[in-house]
Structure formats: C-alpha cells, structure tokens
C-alpha positions as CSV (number, residue, x, y, z in Angstrom):
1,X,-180.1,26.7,-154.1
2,X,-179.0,29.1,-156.8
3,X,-181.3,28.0,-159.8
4,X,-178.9,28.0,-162.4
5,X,-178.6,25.9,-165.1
6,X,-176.6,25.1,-168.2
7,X,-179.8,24.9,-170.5
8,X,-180.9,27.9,-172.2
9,X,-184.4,27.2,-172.3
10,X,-186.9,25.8,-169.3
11,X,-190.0,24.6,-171.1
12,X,-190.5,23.7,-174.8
13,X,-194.0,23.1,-176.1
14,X,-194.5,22.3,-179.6
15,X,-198.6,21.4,-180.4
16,X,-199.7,20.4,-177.2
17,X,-203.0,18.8,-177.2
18,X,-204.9,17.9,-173.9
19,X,-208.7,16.5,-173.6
20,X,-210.6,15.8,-170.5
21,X,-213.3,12.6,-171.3
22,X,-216.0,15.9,-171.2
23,X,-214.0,18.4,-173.1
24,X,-211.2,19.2,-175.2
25,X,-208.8,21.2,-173.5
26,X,-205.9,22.6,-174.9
27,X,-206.0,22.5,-179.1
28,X,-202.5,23.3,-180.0
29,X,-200.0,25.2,-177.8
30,X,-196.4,26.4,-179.2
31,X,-194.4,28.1,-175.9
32,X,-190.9,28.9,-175.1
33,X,-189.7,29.8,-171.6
34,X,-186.1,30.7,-171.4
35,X,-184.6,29.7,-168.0
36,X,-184.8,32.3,-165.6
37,X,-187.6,34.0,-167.4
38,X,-191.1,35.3,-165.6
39,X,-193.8,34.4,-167.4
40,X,-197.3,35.1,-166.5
41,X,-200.8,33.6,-167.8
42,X,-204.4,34.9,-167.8
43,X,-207.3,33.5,-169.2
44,X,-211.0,33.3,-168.3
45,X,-212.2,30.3,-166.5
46,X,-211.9,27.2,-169.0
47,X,-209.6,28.5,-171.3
48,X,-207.0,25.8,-170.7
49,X,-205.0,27.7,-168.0
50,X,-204.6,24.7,-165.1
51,X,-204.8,22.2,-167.4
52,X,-201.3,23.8,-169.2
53,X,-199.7,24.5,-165.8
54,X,-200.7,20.1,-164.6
55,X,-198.5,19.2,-168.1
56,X,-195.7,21.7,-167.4
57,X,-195.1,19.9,-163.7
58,X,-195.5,16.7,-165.3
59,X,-199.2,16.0,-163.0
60,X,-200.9,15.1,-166.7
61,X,-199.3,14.3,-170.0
62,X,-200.0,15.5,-173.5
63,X,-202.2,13.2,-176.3
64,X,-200.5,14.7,-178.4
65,X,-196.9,17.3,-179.5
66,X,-194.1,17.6,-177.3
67,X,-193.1,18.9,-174.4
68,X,-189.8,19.1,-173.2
69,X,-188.5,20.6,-169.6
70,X,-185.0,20.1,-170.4
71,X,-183.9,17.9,-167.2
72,X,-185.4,20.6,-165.3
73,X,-187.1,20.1,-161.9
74,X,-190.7,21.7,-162.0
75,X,-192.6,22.1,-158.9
76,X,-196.5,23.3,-158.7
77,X,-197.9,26.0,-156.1
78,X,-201.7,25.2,-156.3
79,X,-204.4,28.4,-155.8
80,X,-205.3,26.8,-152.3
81,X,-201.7,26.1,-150.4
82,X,-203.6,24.4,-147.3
83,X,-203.9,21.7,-149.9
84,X,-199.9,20.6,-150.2
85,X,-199.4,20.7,-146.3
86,X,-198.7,17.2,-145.3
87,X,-197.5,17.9,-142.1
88,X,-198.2,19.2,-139.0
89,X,-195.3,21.4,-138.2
90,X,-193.1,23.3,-140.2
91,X,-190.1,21.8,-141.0
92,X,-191.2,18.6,-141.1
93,X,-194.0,19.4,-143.9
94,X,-190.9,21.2,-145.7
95,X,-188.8,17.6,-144.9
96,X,-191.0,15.8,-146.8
97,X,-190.1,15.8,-150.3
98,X,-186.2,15.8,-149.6
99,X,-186.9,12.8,-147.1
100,X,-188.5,11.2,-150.3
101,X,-186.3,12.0,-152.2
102,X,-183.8,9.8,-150.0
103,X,-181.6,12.5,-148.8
104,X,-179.4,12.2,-145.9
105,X,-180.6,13.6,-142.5
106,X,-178.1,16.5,-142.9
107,X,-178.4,17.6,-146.3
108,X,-182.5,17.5,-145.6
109,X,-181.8,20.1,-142.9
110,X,-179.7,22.2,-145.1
111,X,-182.4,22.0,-147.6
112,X,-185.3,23.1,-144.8
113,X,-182.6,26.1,-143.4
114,X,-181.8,27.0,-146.7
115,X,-185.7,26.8,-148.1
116,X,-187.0,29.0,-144.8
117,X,-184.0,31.5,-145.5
118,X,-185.1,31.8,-149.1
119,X,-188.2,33.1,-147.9
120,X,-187.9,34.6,-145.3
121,X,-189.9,32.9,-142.2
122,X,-187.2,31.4,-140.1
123,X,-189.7,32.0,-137.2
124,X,-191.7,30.0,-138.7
125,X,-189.8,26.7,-138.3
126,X,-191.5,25.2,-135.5
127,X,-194.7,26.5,-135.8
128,X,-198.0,24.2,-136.4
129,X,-199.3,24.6,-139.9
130,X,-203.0,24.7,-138.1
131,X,-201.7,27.9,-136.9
132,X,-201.2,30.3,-139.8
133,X,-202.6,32.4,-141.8
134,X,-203.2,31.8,-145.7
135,X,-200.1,34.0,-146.5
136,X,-197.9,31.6,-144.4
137,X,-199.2,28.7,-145.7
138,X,-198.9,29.8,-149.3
139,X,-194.8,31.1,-148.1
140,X,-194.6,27.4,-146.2
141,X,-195.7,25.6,-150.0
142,X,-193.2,28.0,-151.9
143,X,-190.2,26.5,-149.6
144,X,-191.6,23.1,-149.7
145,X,-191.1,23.4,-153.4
146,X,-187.5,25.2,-153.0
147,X,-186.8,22.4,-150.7
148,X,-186.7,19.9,-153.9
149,X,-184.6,22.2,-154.9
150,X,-186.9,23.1,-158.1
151,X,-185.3,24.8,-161.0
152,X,-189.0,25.9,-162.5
153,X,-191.5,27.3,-160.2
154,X,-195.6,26.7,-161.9
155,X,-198.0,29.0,-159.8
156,X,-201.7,28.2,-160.4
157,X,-203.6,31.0,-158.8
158,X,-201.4,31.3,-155.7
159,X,-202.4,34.6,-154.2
160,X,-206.4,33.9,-155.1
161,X,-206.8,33.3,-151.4
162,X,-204.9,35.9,-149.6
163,X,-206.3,39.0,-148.2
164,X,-204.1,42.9,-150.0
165,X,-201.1,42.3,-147.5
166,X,-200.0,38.9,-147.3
167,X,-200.4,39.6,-151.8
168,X,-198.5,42.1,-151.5
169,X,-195.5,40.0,-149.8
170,X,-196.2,36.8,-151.7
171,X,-195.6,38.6,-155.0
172,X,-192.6,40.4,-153.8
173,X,-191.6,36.8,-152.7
174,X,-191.8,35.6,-156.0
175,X,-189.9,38.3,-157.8
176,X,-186.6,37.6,-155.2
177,X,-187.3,33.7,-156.3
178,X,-187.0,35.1,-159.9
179,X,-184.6,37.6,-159.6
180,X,-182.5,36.7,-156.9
181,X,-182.3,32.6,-156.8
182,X,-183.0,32.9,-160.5
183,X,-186.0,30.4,-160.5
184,X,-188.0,30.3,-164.1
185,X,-191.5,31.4,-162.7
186,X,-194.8,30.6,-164.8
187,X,-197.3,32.7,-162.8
188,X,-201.0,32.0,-163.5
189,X,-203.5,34.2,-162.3
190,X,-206.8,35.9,-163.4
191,X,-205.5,39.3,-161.8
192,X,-203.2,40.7,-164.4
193,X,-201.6,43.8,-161.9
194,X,-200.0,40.4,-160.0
195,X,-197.9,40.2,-163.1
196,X,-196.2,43.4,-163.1
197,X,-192.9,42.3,-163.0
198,X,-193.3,39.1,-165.4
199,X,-191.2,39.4,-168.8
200,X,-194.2,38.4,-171.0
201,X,-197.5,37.7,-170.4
202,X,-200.3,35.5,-172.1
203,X,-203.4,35.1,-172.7
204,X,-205.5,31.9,-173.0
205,X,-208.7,31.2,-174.4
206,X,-210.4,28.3,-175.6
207,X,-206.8,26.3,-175.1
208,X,-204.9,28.3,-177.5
209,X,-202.6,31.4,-176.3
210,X,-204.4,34.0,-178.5
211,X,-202.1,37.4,-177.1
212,X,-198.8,37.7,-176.4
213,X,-197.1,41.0,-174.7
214,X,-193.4,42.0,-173.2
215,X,-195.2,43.3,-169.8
216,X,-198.8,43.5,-168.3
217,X,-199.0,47.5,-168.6
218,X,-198.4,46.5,-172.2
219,X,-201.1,44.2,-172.4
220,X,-203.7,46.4,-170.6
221,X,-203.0,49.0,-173.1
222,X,-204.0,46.7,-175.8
223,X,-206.7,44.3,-174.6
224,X,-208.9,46.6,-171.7
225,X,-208.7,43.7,-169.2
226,X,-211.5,45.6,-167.5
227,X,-213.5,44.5,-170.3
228,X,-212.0,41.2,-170.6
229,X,-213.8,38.6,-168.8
230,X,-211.6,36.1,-166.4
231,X,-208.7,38.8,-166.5
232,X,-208.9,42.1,-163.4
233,X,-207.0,44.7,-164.1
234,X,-205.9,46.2,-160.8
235,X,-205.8,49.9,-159.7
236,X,-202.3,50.0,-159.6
237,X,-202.1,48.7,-163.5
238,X,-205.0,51.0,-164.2
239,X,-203.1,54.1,-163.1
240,X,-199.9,52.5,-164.8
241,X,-201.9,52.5,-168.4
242,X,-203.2,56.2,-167.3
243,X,-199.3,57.4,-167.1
244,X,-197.9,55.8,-169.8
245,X,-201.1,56.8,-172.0
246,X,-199.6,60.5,-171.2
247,X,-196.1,59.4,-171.8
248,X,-195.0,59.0,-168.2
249,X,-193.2,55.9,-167.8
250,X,-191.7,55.4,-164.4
251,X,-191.7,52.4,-162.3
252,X,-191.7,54.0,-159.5
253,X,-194.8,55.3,-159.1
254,X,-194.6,58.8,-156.5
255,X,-192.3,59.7,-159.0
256,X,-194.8,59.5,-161.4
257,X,-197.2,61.4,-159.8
258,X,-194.9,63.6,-159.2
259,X,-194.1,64.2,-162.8
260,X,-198.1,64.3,-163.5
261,X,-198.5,66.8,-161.1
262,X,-195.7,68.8,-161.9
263,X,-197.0,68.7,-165.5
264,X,-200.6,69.9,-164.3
265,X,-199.2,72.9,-162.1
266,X,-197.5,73.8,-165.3
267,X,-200.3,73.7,-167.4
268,X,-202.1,76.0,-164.8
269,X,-199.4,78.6,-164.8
C-alpha cells in the first residue's frame, strides 16, 4: 500500500462544466494535480467546492471538458464520516469494499491489517462503530478508503465535525498519507490553517478557481481570509502571516517566537 505510480500526473481537468437542474455549478475549471501532490481547496459555500471534489471520484460526471484521473483509483472522505460506515464493527465495515471488490479472504485481511496500520488504530479492530468518537470514525473512513487501496485521496470537509484534538491528529494523519504512503490528497475545507502543509492551495468562487498560491501562509498574506467569507483563517496561520510579515520564516514555531523575542529584547537594549 505504497501509493506509487508510473503516471506523472493524478487529475487532469480541462473546461469542466457541471449544472445542477437549479443552478449552474462549475463554469469552466482547468486543474493539474501531479501525483503525490497536496492540494487543498477553499471557497465559500456554493462556489463549486463539493460539486468538483463528486467529479474527481467519479460520483457525478462533467456536461461538458475532460477529465482524466489517469487509471488512478480515487476514493472520497465526506465532511460527516458516520455517513460511509456500513458496518457495525470495525474490520468488517473496512472489509467491505475489498470483499466487493472480489478479493480473496486473505488478501482482504492483509488489506484491513495493512489499512488499520496505516493509521494507526490497531485497537480499534474489533470495536463497534456505535462506539467512537467522531475522530475514529473519520480515522475508520480514511482506512476504509486505503483498504481499496486508493491511489488519490478527495477530502470534502473531513475535520468539519471534530472537536481541536482529534483535528489535530486527523490532519497529521493526512500528511503521513501524503508524505509517507505517498497518496495524492485533494483537501477541501473552509478552514485554510488545515492546509498548512498542502503544496498549493485554491480558491473557488462562483465554480471557477479565481486564486492560486504555493502554500496557505502565502495565500493569507494575499487574500485576508479573515475577511474572506467561507474561508477561517486559524490562529496558528494568523500568527504564521504575523512572522513572516517581520521576515521570520520558521516552521517550527517556538523557534519562532524565540527569534521574535530575541529580536524584541534586542530592540530594548
């Protein structure tokens, strides 16, 4: 369950067009995501957001352009994970798509053991789904997905529901995916600080991606998300854009504030 694949590029989109019966949708959207990539999208509601991340897993299809995942396998983590549990217990909710899939009995173990691995919730694997929390559940419908053994993870809104902690470990969760398994993630979110380690980040509004930028600090700097509606900036992103603004640029951020406050006594003295 490495991730890797020969193509150089996960997702082509070449003038896109989408339209509900109510309401157009999506008016035109050009996008390249290399393989391997983090990419994250904001938007305000309406702006096209869910309705891009459907096509990219294949739920809806375009009226009109192309759009091309390469042979890829795309899998979809929706905002509310209680939503893909099938199953009562854990292993056999993550079972289902590789028993679907036809898989012999032991290779659909490996796929479970390797999935709960991957995430780190071994414990987990014969616990009822009734049972945990929203962070679990949104962990348990990240391995069903590496279970099909997806090469492109689509994320629409998946920490919306969880409380500052089980965030926090979702969204280091999805940086191993990305950096360690190598998964091509395409994060959506209306929180912008969740995409602090995506390699670009976009932003949608009335269906077309109207800003592009190489990192969310980058994009704060430019847009003031705070003013932005659909798109929360974060503390920790605030405080980012407050460094960099005086030309500290660290990613860690006590270091940082040490260099800030170093700076200060000096100014003092």
């Amino acid at each position: 369950m490495t991730g890797q694949n020969a193509s150089e590029t996960a997702v082509t989109l070449s003038g896109v067009t989408f339209s509900y019966p109510h309401a157009p949708a999506l008016a035109g959207i050009d996008l390249t995501v290399p393989a391997g990539s983090y990419f994250g999208i904001v938007g305000p509601n309406g702006s096209g957001k869910t309705t891009l991340a459907y096509l990219i897993a294949g739920i809806l299809k375009p009226d009109s352009g192309a759009l091309d995942t390469h042979g890829l396998r795309v899998g979809l983590v929706l905002s509310n994970p209680a939503n893909q549990i099938v199953s009562l217990v854990v292993e056999e909710d993550i079972a289902f798509g590789p028993e679907n899939l036809g898989l012999p009995r032991a290779r659909v173990r490996n796929r479970i053991d390797d999935a709960l691995r991957a995430i780190h919730s071994e414990h987990l694997r014969s616990a009822l789904t009734s049972t945990l929390s929203g962070g679990q559940l949104a962990k348990i419908a990240y391995a069903g997905q590496l279970a099909l053994d997806v090469d492109v993870l689509v994320l629409d809104e998946g920490t919306v529901m969880l409380d500052p902690q089980s965030r926090s470990s979702l969204l280091s969760q999805i940086r191993e995916l990305n950096c360690g398994l190598h998964k091509t993630v395409i994060h959506i979110t209306h929180r912008l600080e969740d995409l602090l380690a995506a390699h670009r980040v976009l932003v949608m509004e009335d269906g077309l991606i109207r800003t592009e930028a190489g990192s969310a600090v980058d994009l704060a700097s430019r847009i003031s998300p705070e003013e932005t509606p659909g798109i929360e900036a974060g503390p920790e992103l605030l405080y980012r854009c407050f460094l960099q603004s005086l030309g500290i640029d660290e990613a860690d951020l006590r270091q940082g504030t040490a260099r800030l406050a170093r700076r200060l006594q000096a100014d003092r003295s």
